[in-house]
C-alpha positions as CSV (number, residue, x, y, z in Angstrom):
1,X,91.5,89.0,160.3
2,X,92.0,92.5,161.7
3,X,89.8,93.6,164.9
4,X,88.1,96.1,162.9
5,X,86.0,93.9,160.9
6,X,82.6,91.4,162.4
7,X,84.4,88.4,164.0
8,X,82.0,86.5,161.8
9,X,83.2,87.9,158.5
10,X,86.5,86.1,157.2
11,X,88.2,87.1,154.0
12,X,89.0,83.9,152.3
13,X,92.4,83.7,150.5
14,X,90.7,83.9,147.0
15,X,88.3,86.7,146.3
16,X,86.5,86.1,142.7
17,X,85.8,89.6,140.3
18,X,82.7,89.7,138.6
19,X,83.4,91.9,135.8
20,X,82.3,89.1,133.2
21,X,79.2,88.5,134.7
22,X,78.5,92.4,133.2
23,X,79.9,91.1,129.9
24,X,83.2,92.9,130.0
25,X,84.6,92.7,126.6
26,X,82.3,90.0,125.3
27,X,78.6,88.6,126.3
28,X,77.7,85.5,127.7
29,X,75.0,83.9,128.3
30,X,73.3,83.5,131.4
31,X,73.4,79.9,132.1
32,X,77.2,79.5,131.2
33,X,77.5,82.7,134.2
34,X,75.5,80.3,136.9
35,X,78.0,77.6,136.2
36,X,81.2,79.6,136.8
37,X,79.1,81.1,140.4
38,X,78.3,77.4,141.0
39,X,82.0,76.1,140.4
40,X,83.2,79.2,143.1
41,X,80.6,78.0,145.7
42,X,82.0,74.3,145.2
43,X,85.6,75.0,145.4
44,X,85.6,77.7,147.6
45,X,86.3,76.5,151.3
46,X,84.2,77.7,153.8
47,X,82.5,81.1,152.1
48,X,82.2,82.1,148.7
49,X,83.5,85.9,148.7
50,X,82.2,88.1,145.4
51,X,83.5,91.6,144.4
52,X,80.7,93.2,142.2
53,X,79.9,97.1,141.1
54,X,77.0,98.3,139.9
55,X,79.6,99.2,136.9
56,X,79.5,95.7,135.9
57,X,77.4,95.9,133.1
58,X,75.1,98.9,134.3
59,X,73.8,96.8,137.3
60,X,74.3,93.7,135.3
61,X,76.7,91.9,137.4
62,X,74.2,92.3,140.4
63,X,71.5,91.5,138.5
64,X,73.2,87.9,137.8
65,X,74.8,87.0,140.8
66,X,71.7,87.5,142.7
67,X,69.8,85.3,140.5
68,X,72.1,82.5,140.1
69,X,72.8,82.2,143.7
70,X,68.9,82.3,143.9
71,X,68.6,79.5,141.7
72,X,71.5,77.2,142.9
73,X,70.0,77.5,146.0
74,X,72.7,79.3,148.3
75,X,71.8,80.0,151.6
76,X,73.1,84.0,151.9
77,X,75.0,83.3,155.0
78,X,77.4,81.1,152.8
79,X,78.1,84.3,150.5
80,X,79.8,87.9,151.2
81,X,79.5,90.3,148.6
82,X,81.6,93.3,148.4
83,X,79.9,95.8,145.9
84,X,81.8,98.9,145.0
85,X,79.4,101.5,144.9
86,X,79.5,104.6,142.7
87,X,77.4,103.9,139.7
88,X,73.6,103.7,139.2
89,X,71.8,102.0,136.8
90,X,69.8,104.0,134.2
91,X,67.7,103.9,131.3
92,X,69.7,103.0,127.6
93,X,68.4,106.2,125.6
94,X,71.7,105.2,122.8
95,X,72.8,102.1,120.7
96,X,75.7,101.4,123.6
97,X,76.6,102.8,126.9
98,X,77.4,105.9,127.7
99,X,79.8,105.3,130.3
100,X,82.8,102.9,129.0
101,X,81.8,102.6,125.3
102,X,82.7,99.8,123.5
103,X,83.9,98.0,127.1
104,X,80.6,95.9,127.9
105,X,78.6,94.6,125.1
106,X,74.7,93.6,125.1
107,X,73.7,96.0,127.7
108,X,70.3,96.9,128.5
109,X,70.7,99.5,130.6
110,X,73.3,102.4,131.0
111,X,74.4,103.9,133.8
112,X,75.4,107.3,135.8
113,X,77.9,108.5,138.2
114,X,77.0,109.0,141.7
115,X,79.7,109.8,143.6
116,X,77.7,112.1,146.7
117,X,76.4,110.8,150.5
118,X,73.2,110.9,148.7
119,X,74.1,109.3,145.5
120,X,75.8,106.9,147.0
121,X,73.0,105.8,149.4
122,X,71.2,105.6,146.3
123,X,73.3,103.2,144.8
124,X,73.3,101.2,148.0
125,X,69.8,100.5,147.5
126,X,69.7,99.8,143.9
127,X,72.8,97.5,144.3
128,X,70.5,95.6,147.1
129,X,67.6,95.6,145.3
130,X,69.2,93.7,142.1
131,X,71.0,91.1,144.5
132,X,67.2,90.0,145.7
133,X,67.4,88.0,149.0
134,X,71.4,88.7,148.8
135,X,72.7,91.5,150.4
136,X,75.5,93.8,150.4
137,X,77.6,92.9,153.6
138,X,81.1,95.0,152.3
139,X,80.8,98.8,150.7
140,X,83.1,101.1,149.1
141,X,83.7,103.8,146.8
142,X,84.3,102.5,143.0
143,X,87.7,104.2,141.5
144,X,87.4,107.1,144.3
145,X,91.3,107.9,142.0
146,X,89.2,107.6,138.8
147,X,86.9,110.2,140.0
148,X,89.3,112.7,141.4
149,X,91.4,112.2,138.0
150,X,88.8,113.6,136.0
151,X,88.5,117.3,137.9
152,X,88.9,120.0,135.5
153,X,91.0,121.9,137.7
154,X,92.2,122.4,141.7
155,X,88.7,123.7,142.8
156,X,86.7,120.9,141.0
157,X,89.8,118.8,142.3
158,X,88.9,119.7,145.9
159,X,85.1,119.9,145.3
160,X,85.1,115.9,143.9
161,X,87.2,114.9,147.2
162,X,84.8,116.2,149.6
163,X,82.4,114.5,147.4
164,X,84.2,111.2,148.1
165,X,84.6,112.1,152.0
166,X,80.6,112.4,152.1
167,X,80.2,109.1,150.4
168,X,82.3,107.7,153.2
169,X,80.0,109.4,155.8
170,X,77.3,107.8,154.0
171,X,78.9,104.2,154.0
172,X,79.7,104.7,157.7
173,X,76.0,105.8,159.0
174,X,75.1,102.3,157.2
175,X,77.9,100.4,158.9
176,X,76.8,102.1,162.2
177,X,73.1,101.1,161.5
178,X,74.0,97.4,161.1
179,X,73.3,97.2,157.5
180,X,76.9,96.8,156.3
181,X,79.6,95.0,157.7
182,X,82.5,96.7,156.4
183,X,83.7,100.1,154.7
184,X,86.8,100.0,152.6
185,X,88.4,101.3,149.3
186,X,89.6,99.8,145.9
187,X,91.6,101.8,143.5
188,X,94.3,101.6,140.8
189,X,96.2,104.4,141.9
190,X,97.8,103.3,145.5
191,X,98.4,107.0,146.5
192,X,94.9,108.0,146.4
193,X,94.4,105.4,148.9
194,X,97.1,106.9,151.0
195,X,95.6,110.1,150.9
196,X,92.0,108.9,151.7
197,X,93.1,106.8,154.6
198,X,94.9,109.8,156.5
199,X,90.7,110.5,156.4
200,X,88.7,108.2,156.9
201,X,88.8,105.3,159.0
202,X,88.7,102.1,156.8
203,X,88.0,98.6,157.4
204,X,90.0,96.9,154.5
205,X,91.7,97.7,151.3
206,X,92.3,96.6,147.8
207,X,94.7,97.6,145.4
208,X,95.1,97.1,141.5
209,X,97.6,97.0,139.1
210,X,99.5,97.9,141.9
211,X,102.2,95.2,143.7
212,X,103.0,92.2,141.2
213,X,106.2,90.5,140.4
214,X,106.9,93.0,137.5
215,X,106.2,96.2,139.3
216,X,106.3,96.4,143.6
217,X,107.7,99.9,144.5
218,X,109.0,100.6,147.7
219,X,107.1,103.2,148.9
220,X,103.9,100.9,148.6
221,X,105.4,98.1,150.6
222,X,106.1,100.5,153.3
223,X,102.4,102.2,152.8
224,X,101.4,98.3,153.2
225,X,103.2,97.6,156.3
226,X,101.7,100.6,157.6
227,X,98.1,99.4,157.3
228,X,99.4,95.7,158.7
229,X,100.2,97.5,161.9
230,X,96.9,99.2,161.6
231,X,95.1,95.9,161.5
232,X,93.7,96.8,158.2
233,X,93.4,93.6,155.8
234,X,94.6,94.3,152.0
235,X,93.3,92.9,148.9
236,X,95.6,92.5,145.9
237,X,94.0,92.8,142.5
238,X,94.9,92.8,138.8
239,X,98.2,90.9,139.9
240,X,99.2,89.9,136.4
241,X,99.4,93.3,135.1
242,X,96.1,93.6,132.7
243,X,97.0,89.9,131.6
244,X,101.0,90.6,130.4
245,X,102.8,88.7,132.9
246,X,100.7,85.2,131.8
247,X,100.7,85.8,127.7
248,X,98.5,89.2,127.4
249,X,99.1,92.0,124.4
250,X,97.7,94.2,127.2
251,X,99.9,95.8,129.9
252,X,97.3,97.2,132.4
253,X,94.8,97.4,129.7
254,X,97.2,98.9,127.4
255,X,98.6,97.4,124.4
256,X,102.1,96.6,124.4
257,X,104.0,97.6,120.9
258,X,107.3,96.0,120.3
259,X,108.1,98.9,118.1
260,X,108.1,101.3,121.1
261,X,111.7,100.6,123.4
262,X,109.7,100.8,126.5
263,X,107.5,98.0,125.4
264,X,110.6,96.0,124.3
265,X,111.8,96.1,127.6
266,X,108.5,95.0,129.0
267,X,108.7,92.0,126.3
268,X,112.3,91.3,126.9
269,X,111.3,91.7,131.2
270,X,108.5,88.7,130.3
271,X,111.1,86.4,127.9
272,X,112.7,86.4,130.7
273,X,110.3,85.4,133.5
274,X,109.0,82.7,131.2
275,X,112.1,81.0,130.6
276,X,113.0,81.0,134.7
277,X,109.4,79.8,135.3
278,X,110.5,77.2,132.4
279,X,113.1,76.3,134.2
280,X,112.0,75.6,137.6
281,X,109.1,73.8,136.5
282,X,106.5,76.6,137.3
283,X,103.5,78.5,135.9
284,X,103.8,82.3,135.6
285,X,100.4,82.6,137.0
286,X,101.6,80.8,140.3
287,X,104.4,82.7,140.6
288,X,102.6,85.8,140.2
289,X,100.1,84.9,142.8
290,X,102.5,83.5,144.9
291,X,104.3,86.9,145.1
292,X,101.7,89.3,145.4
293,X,100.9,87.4,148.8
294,X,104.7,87.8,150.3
295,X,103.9,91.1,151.7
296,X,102.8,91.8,155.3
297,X,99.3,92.5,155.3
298,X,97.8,91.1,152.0
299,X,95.2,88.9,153.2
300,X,93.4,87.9,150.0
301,X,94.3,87.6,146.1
302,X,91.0,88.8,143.6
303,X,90.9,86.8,140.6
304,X,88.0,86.9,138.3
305,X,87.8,84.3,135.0
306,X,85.1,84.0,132.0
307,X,86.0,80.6,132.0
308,X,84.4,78.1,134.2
309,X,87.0,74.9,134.3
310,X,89.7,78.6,135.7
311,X,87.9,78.5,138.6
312,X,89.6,75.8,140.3
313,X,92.9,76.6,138.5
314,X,92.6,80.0,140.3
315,X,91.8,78.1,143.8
316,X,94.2,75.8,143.8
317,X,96.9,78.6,143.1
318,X,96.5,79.3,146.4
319,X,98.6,76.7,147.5
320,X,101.0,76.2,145.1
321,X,105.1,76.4,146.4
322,X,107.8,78.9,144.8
323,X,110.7,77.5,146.4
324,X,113.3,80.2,147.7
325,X,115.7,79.3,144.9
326,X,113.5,80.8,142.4
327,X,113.2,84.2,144.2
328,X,117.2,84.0,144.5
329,X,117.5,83.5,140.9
330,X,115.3,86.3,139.9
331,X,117.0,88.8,142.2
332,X,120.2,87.5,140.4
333,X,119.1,88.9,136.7
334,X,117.4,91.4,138.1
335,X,113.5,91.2,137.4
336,X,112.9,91.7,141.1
337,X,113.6,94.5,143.4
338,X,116.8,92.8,145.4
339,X,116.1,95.7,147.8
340,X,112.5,94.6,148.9
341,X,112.4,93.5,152.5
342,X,109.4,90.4,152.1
C-alpha cells in the first residue's frame, strides 16, 4: 500500500465494476443486482472494494449499491467505494438518454456533464446522497481523456484541461477536509494520465484497455515503474480487451470483422492464445489476469460481471498459477513482447 494513502484503507487484489448495476447493455432487476453485491461481500476477503460513477445508469449504480448494501445489512466500515465523479444526474425530458444512447436501457433519469471545481463538488454530493448511509471514501475524475478528446479545437483543448485541474483542486479541498480518503484518476487513454500526473499529486491510478496480454507497450511499463517508485498504487482495468481475449466479437467495444486484415490478425493473435491456453491446461481469463498483475506497481485487477455465480470465478482468479513455461512459450510464437522486462 503506498504511504500516500490512510493506513486503514487497503486495496484488495480484486476491485469489482459496477457498470451493470446501471443496466449497461441490458436491465436487470433489482433483486438479481443485491445477489451479485451479496456474493462480492461473501467472497471478498477482508473488504469489499466497489468502483461506481454517477455515469452508471444516470446515478443508477449509486442508487443500487447503496440500497442493497442497506438491506444486506453491511456495516459501511466493511465497504470502500471509489466513485468516479463527472456526471450528475438529471431529469429524463426524452424516450432514452441523452448521454450514451442506446448504452443503458430502462433509465429513469438522464444525466449531464460536470467537469468544473464546482460541478464536480456537485456531483460529490449527489453521488453521497444516492449511496444513503455509504459514503464515498475514493474520488476521481470520470474519463478526464474522454473530456479533453471532445475539445473543438487548441483553445477549448486548453480551456477543458484547466477544467479538469480545478476538479482536482476540488477533490483535494475534500481530501484535506477529511471527507475523502483518496484522489486518483481512471482513464482509457494512458497518456492523459501521464500528462495529468506531471500536475497534480495523485493517490492511486487505474488504467483501461490499456496493459493485457494482447497489447502492453513499452513506454507504459516504464510510465508504470515510474509511479511504483512514486508509491502510487495502479489499478488495471478492462484486461481482456472489451471481452476479445476470452470469446468477445468486441475488441475494446469495437466489433472485430474478419473481412478487414487487421481484424484477421487480431483473430488469428486469439487462435492462437486459445490453443496454448489449450495446451497447458489453462483458462484465457486466468492467463489474462495473471499477466496484467506481472508488472511493478499494479496493486489490484477491476473486474465487473452481470452474472452472479462469476463472482467467485473472478475471485478465485486471483490465485490461479501460469507456470513460467507458458510465458516462455508465448514469447516463442511471438504473442508477447519478448522485450518486456516483468
Amino acid at each position: 500500500m503506498t504511504d500516500n494513502l490512510n493506513a486503514s484503507v487497503q486495496i484488495p487484489n480484486i476491485v469489482f465494476g459496477t457498470s451493470g448495476l446501471g443496466n449497461l447493455y441490458q436491465s436487470q432487476s433489482f433483486e438479481s443486482k443485491k445477489e451479485i453485491i451479496k456474493a462480492v461481500i461473501e467472497h471478498s476477503r477482508g473488504i469489499a472494494f466497489f468502483d461506481t460513477a454517477g455515469k452508471y445508469g444516470a446515478g443508477l449504480a449509486l442508487e443500487v449499491l447503496g440500497q442493497s448494501l442497506s438491506e444486506l445489512n453491511i456495516d459501511p466500515p466493511k465497504v470502500v467505494i471509489s466513485n468516479k465523479l463527472g456526471w450528475f444526474r438529471t431529469e429524463l425530458l426524452s424516450p432514452e438518454p441523452t448521454f450514451e444512447p442506446g448504452v443503458w436501457k430502462d433509465l429513469k433519469y438522464d444525466a449531464i456533464q460536470k467537469i468544473s471545481y464546482q460541478g464536480i463538488l456537485e456531483c460529490f454530493e449527489q453521488g453521497n446522497c444516492l449511496l444513503g448511509k455509504y459514503n464515498t471514501e475514493f474520488v476521481s475524475v470520470h474519463d478526464p481523456d474522454e473530456y479533453l478528446s471532445a475539445a473543438k479545437n487548441t483553445e477549448d483543448y486548453h480551456k477543458r484541461y484547466d477544467d479538469v485541474l480545478e476538479a482536482y483542486r476540488a477533490l483535494k479541498e475534500l481530501k484535506a477536509a477529511g471527507r475523502v480518503k483518496a484522489v486518483g484518476i481512471g482513464a482509457k487513454d494512458w497518456k492523459i494520465i501521464e500528462k495529468i500526473c506531471a500536475d497534480v499529486d495523485l493517490d492511486w491510478v487505474m488504467i483501461a484497455n490499456s496493459l493485457t496480454v494482447h497489447s502492453h507497450p513499452n513506454d507504459l511499463v516504464e510510465f508504470l515503474s515510474l509511479l511504483n517508485k512514486k508509491n502510487i498504487p495502479v489499478i488495471n482495468s478492462a484486461i481482456f480487451n472489451g471481452g476479445f481475449l476470452i470469446g468477445s466479437d468486441f475488441y475494446n467495444y469495437r466489433f472485430v470483422d474478419g473481412s478487414k486484415s487487421a481484424d484477421r490478425a487480431l483473430l488469428k493473435w486469439r487462435e492462437d492464445f486459445f490453443e496454448l491456453c489449450k495446451k497447458f491446461h489453462l483458462l484465457p481469463a486466468e492467463v489474462c489476469y495473471n499477466f496484467s498483475t506481472r508488472f511493478p506497481g499494479i496493486k489490484s485487477i477491476a473486474m465487473s460481471t452481470s452474472k452472479v455465480e462469476k463472482v467467485a470465478v473472478n475471485i478465485a482468479m486471483a490465485s490461479a498459477e501460469v507456470p513460467n513455461e507458458f510465458w516462455e512459450e508465448m514469447e516463442r510464437i511471438g504473442l508477447i513482447n519478448n522485450k518486456l522486462k516483468v
